[in-house]
Every structure is written in C-alpha cells, then in structure tokens.
Biopython code that builds the backbone (N, CA, C, O; Angstrom):
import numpy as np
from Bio.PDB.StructureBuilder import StructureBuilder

atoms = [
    (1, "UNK", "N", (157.864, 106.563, 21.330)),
    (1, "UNK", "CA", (157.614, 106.822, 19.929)),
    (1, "UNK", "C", (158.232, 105.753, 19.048)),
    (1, "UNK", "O", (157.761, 105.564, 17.927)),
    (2, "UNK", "N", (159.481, 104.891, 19.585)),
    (2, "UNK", "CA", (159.832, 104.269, 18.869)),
    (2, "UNK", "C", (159.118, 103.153, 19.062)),
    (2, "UNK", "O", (158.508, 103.018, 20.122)),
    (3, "UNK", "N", (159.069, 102.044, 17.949)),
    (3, "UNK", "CA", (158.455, 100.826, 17.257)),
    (3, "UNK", "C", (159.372, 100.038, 17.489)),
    (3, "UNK", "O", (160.521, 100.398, 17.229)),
    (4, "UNK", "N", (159.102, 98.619, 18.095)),
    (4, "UNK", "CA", (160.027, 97.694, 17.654)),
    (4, "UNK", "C", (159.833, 96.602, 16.629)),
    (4, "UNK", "O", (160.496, 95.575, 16.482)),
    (5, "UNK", "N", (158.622, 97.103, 15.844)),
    (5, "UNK", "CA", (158.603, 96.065, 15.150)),
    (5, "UNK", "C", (159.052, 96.200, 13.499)),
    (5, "UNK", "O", (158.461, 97.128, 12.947)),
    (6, "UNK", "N", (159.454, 95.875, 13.121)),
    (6, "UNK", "CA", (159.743, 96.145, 11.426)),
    (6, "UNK", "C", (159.231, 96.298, 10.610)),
    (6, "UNK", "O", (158.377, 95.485, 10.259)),
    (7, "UNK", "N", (159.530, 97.548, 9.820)),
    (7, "UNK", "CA", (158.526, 98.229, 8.711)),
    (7, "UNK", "C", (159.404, 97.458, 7.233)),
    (7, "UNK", "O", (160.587, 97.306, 6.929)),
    (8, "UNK", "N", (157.971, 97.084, 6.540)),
    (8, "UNK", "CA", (158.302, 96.328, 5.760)),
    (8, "UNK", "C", (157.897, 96.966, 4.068)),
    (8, "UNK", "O", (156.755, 97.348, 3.816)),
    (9, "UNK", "N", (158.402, 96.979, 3.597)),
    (9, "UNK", "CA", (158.047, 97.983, 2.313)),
    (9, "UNK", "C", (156.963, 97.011, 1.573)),
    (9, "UNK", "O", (157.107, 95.788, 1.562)),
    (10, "UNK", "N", (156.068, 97.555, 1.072)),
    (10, "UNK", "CA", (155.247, 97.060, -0.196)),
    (10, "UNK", "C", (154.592, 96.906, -1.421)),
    (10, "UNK", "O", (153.516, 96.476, -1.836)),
    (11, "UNK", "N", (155.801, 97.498, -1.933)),
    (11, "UNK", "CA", (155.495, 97.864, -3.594)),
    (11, "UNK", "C", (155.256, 98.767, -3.697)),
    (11, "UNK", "O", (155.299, 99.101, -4.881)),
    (12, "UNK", "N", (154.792, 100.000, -2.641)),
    (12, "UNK", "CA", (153.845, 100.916, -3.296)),
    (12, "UNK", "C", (154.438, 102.426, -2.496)),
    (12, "UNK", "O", (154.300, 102.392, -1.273)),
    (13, "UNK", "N", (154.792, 103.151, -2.813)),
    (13, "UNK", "CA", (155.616, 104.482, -2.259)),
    (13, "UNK", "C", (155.065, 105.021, -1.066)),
    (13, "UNK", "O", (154.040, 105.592, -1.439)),
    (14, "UNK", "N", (155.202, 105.183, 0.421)),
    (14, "UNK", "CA", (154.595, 105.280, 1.597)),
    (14, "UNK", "C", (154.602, 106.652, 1.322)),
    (14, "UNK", "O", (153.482, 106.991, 1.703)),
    (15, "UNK", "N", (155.016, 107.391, 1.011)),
    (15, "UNK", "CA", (154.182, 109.336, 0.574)),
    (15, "UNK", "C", (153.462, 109.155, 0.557)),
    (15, "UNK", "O", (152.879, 110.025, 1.203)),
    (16, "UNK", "N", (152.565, 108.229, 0.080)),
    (16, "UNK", "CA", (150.985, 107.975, -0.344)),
    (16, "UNK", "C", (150.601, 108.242, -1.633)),
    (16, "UNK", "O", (149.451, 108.116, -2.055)),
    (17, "UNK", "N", (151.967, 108.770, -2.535)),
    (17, "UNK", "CA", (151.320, 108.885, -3.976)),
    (17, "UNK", "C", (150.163, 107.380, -5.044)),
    (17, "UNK", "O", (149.333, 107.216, -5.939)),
    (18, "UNK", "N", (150.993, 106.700, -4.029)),
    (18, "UNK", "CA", (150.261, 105.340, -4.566)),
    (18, "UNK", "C", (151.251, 104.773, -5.997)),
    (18, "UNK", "O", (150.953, 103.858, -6.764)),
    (19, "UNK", "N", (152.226, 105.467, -6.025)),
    (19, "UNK", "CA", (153.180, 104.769, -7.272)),
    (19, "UNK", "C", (153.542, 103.168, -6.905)),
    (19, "UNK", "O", (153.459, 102.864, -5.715)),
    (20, "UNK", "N", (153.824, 102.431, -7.586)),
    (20, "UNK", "CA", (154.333, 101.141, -7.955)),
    (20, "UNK", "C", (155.767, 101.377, -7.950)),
    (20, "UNK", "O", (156.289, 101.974, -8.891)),
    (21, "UNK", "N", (156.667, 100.815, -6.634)),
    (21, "UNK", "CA", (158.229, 100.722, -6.836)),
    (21, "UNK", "C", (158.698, 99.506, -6.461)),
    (21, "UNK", "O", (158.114, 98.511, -6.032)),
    (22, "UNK", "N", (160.106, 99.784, -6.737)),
    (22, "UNK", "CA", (160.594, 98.197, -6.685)),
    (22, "UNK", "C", (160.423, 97.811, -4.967)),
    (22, "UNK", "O", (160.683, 98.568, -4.032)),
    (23, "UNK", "N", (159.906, 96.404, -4.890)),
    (23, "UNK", "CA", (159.799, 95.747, -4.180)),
    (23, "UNK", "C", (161.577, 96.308, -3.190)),
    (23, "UNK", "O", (162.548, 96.834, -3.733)),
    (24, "UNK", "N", (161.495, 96.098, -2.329)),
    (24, "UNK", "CA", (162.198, 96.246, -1.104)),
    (24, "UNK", "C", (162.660, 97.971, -0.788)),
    (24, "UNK", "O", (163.586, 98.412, -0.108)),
    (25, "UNK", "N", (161.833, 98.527, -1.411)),
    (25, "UNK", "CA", (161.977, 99.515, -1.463)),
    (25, "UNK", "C", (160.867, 100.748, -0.663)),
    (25, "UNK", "O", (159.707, 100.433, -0.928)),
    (26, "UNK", "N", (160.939, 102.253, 0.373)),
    (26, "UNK", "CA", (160.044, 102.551, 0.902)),
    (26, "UNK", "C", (159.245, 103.635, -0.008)),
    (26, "UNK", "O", (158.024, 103.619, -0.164)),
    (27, "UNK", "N", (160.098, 104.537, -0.557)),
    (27, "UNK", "CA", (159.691, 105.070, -1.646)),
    (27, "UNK", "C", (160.324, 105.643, -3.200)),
    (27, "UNK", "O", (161.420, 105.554, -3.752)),
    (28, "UNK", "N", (159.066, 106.235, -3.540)),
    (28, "UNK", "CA", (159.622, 106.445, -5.320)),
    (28, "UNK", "C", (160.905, 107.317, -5.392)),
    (28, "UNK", "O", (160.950, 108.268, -4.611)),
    (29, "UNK", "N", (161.822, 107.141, -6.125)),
    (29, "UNK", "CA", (163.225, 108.982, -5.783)),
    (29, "UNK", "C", (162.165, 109.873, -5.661)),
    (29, "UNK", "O", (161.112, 110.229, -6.189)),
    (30, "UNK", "N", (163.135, 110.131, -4.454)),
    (30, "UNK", "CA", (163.225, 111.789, -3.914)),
    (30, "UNK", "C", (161.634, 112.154, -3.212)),
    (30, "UNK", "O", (161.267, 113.311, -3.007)),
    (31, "UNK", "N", (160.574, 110.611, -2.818)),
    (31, "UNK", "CA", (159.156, 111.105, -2.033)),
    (31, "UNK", "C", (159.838, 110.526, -0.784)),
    (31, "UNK", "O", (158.926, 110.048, -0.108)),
    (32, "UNK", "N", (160.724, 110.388, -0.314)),
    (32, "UNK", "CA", (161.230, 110.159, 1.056)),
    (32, "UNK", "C", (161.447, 111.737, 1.387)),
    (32, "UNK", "O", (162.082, 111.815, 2.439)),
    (33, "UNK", "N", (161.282, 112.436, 1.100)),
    (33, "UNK", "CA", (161.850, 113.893, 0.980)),
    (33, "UNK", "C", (160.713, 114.634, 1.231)),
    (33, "UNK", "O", (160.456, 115.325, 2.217)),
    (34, "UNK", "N", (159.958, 114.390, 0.089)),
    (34, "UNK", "CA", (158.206, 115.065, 0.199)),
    (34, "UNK", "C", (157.577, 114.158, 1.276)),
    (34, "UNK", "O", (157.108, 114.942, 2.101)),
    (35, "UNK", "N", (157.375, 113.106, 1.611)),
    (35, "UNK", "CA", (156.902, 113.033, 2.427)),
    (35, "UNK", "C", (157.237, 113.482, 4.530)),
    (35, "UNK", "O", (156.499, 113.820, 5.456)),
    (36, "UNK", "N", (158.951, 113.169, 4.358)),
    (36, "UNK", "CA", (159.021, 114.303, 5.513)),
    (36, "UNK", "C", (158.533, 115.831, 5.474)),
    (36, "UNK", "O", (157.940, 116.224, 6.478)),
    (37, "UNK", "N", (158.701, 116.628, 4.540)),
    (37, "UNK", "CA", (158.448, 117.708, 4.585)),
    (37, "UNK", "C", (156.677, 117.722, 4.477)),
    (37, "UNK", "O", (156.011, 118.753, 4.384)),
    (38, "UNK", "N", (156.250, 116.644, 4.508)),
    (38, "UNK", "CA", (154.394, 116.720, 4.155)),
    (38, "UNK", "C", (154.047, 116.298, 6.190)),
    (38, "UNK", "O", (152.990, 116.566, 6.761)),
    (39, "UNK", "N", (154.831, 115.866, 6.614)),
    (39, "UNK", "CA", (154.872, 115.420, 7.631)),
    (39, "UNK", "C", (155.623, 116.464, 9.181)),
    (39, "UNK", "O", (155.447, 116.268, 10.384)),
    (40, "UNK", "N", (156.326, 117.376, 8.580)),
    (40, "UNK", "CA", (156.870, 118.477, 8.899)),
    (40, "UNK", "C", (155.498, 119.408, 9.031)),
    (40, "UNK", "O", (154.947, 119.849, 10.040)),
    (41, "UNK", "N", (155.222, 119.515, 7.880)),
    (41, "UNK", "CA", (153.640, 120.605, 7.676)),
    (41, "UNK", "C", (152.570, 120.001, 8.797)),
    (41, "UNK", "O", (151.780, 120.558, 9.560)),
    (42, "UNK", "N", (152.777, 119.134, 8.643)),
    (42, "UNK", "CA", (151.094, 118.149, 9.230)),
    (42, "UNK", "C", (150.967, 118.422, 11.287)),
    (42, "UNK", "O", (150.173, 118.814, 12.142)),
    (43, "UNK", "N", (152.709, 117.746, 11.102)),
    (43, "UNK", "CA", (152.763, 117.829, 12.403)),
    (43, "UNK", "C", (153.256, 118.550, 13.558)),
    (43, "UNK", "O", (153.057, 118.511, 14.772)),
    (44, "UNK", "N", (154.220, 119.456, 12.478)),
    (44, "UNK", "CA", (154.770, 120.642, 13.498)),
    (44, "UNK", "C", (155.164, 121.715, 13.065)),
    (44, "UNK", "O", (156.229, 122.286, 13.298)),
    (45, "UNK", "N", (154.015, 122.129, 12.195)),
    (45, "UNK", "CA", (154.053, 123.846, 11.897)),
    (45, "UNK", "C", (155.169, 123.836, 10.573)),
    (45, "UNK", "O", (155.574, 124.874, 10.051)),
    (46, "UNK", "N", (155.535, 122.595, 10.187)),
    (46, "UNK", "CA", (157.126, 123.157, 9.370)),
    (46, "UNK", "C", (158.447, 123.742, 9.916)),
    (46, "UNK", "O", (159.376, 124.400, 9.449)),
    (47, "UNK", "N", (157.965, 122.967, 11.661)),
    (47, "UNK", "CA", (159.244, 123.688, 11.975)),
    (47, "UNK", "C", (159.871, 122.898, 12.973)),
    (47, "UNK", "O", (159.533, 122.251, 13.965)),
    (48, "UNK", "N", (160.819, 123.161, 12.405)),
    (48, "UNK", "CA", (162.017, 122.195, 13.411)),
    (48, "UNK", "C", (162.236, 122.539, 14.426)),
    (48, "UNK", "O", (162.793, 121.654, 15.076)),
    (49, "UNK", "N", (162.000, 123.909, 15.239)),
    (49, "UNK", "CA", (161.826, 123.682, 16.213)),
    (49, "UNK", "C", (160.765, 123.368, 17.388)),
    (49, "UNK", "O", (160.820, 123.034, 18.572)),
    (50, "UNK", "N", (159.972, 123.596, 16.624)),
    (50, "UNK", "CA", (158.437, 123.113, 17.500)),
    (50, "UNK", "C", (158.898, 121.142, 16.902)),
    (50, "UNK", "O", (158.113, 120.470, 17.571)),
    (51, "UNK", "N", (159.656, 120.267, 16.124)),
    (51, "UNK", "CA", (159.683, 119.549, 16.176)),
    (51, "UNK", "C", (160.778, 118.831, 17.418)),
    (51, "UNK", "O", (160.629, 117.744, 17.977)),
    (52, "UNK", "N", (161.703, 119.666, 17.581)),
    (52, "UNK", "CA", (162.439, 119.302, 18.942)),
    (52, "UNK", "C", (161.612, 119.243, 19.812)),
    (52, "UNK", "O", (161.315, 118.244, 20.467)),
    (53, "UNK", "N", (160.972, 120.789, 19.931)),
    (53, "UNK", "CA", (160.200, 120.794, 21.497)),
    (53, "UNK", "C", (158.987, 119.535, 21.791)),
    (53, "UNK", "O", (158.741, 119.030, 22.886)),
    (54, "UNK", "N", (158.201, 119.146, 20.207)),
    (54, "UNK", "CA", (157.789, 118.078, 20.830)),
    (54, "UNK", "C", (158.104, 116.708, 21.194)),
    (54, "UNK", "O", (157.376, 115.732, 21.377)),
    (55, "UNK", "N", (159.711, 116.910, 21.274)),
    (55, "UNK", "CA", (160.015, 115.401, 21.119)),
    (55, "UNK", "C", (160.905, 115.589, 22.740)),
    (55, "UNK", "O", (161.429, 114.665, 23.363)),
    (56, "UNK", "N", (160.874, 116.867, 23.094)),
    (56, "UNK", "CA", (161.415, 117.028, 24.836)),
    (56, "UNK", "C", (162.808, 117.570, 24.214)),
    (56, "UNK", "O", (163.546, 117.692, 25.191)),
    (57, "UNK", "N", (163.429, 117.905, 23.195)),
    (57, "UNK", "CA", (164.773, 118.777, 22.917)),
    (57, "UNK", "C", (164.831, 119.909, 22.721)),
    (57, "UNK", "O", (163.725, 120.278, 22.326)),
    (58, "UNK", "N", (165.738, 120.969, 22.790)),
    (58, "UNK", "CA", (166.164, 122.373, 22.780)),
    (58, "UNK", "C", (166.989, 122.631, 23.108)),
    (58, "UNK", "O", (167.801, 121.713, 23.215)),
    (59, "UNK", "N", (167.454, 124.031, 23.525)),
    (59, "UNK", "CA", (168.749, 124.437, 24.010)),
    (59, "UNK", "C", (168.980, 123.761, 25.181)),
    (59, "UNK", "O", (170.185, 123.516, 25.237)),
    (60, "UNK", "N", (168.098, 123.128, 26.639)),
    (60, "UNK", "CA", (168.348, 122.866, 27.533)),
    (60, "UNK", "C", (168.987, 121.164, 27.458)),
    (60, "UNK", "O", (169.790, 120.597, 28.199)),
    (61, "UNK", "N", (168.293, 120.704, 26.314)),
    (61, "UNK", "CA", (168.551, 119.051, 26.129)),
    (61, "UNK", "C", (168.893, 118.758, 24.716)),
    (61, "UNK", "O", (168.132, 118.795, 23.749)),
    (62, "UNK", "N", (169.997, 118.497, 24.740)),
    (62, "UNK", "CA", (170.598, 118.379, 22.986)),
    (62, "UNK", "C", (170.127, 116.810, 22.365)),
    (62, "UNK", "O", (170.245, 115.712, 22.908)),
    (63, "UNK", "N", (169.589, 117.141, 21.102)),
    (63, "UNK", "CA", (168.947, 116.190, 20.499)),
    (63, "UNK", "C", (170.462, 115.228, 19.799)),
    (63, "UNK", "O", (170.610, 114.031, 19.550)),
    (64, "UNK", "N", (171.135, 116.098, 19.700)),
    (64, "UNK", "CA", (172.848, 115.332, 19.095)),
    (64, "UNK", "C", (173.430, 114.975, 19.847)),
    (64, "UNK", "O", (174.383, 114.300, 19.459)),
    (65, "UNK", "N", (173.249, 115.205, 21.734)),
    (65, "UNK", "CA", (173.983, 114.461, 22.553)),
    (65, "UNK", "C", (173.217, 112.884, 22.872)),
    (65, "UNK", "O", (173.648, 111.871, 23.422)),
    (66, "UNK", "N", (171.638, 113.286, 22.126)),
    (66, "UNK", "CA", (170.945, 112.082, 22.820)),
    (66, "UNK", "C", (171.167, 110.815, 21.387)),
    (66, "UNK", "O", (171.241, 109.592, 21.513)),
    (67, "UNK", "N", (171.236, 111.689, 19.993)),
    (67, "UNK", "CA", (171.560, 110.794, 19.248)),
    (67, "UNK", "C", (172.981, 109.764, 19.422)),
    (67, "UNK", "O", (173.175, 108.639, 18.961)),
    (68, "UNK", "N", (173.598, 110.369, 20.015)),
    (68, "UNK", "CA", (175.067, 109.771, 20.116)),
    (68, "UNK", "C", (174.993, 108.684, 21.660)),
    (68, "UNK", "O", (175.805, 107.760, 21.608)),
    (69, "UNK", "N", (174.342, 108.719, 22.629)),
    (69, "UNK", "CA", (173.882, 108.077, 23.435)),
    (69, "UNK", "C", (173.151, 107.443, 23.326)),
    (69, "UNK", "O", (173.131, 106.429, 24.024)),
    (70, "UNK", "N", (172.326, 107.656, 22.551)),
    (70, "UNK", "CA", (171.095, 106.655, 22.053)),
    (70, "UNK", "C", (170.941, 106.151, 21.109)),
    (70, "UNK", "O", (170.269, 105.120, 21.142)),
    (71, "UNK", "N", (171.514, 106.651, 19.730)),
    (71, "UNK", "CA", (170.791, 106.275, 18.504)),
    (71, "UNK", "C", (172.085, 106.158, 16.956)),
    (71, "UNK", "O", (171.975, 106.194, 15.731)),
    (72, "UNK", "N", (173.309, 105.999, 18.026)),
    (72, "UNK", "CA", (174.415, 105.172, 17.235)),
    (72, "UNK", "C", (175.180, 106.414, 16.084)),
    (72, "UNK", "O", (175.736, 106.105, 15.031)),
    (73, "UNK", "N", (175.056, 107.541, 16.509)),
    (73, "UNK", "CA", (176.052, 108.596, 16.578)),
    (73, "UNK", "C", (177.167, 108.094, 16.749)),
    (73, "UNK", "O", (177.302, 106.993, 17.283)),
    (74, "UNK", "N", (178.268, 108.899, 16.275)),
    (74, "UNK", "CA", (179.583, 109.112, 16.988)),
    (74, "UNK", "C", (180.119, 110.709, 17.334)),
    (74, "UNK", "O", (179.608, 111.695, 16.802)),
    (75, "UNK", "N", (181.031, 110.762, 18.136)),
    (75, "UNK", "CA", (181.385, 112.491, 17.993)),
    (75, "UNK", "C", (182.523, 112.279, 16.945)),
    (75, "UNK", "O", (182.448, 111.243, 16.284)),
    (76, "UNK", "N", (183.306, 112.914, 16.766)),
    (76, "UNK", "CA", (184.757, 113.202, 16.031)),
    (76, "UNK", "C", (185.764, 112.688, 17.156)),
    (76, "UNK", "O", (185.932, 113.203, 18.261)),
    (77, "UNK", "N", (186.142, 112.016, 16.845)),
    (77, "UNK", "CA", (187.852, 111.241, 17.884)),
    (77, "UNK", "C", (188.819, 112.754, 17.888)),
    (77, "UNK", "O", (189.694, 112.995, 18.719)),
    (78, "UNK", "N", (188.469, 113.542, 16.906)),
    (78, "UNK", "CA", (189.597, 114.756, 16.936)),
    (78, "UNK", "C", (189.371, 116.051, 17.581)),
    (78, "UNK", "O", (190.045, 117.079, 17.517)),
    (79, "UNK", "N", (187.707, 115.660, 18.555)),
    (79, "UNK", "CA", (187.781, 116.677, 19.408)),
    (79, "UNK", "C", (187.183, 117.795, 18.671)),
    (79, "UNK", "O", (187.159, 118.787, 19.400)),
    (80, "UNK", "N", (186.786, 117.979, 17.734)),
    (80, "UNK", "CA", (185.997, 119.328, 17.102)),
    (80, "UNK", "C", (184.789, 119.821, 17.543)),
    (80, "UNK", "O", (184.468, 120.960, 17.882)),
    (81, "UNK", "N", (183.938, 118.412, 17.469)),
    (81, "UNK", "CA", (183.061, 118.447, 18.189)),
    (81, "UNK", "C", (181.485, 118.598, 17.179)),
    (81, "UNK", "O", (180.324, 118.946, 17.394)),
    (82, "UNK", "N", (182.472, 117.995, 15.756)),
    (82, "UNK", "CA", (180.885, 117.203, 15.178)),
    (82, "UNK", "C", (180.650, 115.757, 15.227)),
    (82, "UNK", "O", (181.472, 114.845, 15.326)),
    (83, "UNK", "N", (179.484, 115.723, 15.145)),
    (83, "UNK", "CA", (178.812, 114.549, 15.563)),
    (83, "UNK", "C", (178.142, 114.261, 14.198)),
    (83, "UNK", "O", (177.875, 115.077, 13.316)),
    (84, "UNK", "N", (177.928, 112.926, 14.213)),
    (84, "UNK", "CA", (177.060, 112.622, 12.858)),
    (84, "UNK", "C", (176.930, 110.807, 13.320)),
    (84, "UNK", "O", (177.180, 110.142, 14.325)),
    (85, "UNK", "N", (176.399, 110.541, 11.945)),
    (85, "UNK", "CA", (176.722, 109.092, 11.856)),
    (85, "UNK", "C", (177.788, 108.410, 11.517)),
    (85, "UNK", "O", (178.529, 109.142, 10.860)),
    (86, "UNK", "N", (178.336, 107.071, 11.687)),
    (86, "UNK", "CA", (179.917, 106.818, 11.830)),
    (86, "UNK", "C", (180.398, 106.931, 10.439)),
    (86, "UNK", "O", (181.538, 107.318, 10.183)),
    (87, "UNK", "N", (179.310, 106.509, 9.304)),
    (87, "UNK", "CA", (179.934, 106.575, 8.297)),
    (87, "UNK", "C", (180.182, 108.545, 7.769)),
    (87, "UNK", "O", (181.119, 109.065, 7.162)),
    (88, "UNK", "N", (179.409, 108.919, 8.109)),
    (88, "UNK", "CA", (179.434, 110.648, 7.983)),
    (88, "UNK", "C", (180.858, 111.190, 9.207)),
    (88, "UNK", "O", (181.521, 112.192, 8.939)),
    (89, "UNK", "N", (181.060, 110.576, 10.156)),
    (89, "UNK", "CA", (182.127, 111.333, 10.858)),
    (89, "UNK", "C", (183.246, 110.539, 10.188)),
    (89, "UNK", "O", (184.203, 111.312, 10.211)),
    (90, "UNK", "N", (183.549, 109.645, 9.727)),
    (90, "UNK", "CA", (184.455, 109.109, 8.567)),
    (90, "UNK", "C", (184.278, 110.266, 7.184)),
    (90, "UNK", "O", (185.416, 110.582, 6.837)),
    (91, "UNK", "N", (183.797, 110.587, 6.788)),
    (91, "UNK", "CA", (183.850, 111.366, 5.879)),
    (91, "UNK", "C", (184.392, 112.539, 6.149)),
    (91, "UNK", "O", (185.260, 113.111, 5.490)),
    (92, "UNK", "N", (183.887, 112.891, 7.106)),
    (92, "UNK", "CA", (184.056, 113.944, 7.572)),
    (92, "UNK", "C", (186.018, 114.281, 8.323)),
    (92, "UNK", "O", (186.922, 115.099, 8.152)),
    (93, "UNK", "N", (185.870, 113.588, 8.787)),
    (93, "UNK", "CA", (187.294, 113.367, 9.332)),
    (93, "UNK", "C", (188.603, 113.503, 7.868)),
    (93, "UNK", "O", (189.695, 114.069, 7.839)),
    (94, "UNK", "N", (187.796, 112.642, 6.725)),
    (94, "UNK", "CA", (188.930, 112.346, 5.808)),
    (94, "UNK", "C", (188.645, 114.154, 5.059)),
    (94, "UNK", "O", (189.701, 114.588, 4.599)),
    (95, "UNK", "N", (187.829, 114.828, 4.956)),
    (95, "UNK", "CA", (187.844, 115.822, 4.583)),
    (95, "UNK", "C", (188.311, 116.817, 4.989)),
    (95, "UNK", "O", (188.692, 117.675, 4.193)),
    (96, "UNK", "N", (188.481, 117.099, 7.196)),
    (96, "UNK", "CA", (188.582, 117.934, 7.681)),
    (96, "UNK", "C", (189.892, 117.836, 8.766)),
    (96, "UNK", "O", (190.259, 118.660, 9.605)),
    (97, "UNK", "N", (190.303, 116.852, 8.509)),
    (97, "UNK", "CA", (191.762, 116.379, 9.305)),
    (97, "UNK", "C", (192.374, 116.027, 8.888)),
    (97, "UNK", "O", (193.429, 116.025, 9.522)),
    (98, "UNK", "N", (192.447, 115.303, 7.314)),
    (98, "UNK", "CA", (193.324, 114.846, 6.996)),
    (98, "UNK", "C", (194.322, 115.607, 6.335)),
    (98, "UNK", "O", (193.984, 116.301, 5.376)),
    (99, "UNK", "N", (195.783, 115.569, 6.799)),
    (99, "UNK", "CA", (196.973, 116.409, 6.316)),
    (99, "UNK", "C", (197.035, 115.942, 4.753)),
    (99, "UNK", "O", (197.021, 114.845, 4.193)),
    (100, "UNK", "N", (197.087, 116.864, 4.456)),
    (100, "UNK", "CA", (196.910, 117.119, 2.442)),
    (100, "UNK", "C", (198.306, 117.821, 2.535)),
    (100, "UNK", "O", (198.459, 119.014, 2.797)),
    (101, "UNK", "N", (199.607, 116.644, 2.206)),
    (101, "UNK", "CA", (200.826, 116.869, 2.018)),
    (101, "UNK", "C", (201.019, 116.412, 0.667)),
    (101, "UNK", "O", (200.395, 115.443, 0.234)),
    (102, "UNK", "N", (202.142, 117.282, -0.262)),
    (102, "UNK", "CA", (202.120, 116.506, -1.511)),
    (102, "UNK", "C", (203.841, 116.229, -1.646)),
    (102, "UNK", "O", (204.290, 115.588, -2.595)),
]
sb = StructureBuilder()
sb.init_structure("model")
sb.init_model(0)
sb.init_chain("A")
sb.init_seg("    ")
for serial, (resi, resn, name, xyz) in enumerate(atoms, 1):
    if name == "N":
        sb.init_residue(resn, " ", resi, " ")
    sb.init_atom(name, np.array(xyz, "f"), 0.0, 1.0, " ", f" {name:<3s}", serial, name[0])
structure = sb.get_structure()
C-alpha cells in the first residue's frame, strides 16, 4: 500500500473541494480532516475497525506494535506503555512523568 514516490502538493486542496491554497501545501484548514473522514465513509464503512481488519490488524496483530517497528513510533522509556510519535511521547513524558516539585 505504501508509495515510494513523493506526493507533491499543487495549489489546489486534495479533498477535492477544488479551493486554491498556498503552494506547498496539501490542503485548505481543517479538509485534511474531511477528507479522511470522506475516505473513512468511502472505504470502510466509517469504521475503524473494518479499517484495521483491512489492513491485516486487530486484537491478534497490533497496529501500534507495527507502527513502532515499522513506521518510526517510539514506546515510553518509562515503561507505561504508550506509544506515539517521538515528538508526542516527548510530550507526553513531560506531562506524565515529570516530578512537579515546587
């Protein structure tokens, strides 16, 4: 499913509204949003889990163990056992570990 080739923006909002946006840009605020959820509808019922199952994830195969193996995840260094992206488990860490002494 994945592409290796590079998607290149072109002026024009990929939702398909057909708006005019700034150059380097994929879409207008907030149609990165409508268009997953138009794409959610289209392709899998609106549902996230018929969107795991068609991608081979569920309870038996974790889509967050494969992001972190595959797709540049991190877990938490503190053992909790969320996972995110590095800049989100940095956030996360400074919110949920850090000793708040005054």
């Amino acid at each position: 499913m994945t592409s290796n080739h590079r998607l290149i923006p072109n002026g024009f909002c990929w939702c398909g509204c057909g708006r005019e946006i700034t150059l380097g840009k994929f879409f207008a605020q907030g149609h990165d949003k409508v268009a997953e959820a138009a794409l959610m509808a289209v392709r899998y019922e609106a549902s996230v889990p018929r969107l795991l199952a068609e991608h081979g994830f569920g309870p038996d195969k974790s889509v967050t163990d494969a992001a972190v193996n595959e797709g540049g995840w991190e877990k938490c260094p503190r053992g909790c056992g969320y996972v995110g992206a590095p800049a989100s488990v940095t956030n996360h860490i400074r919110k949920h570990h850090t000793n708040k002494e005054s």
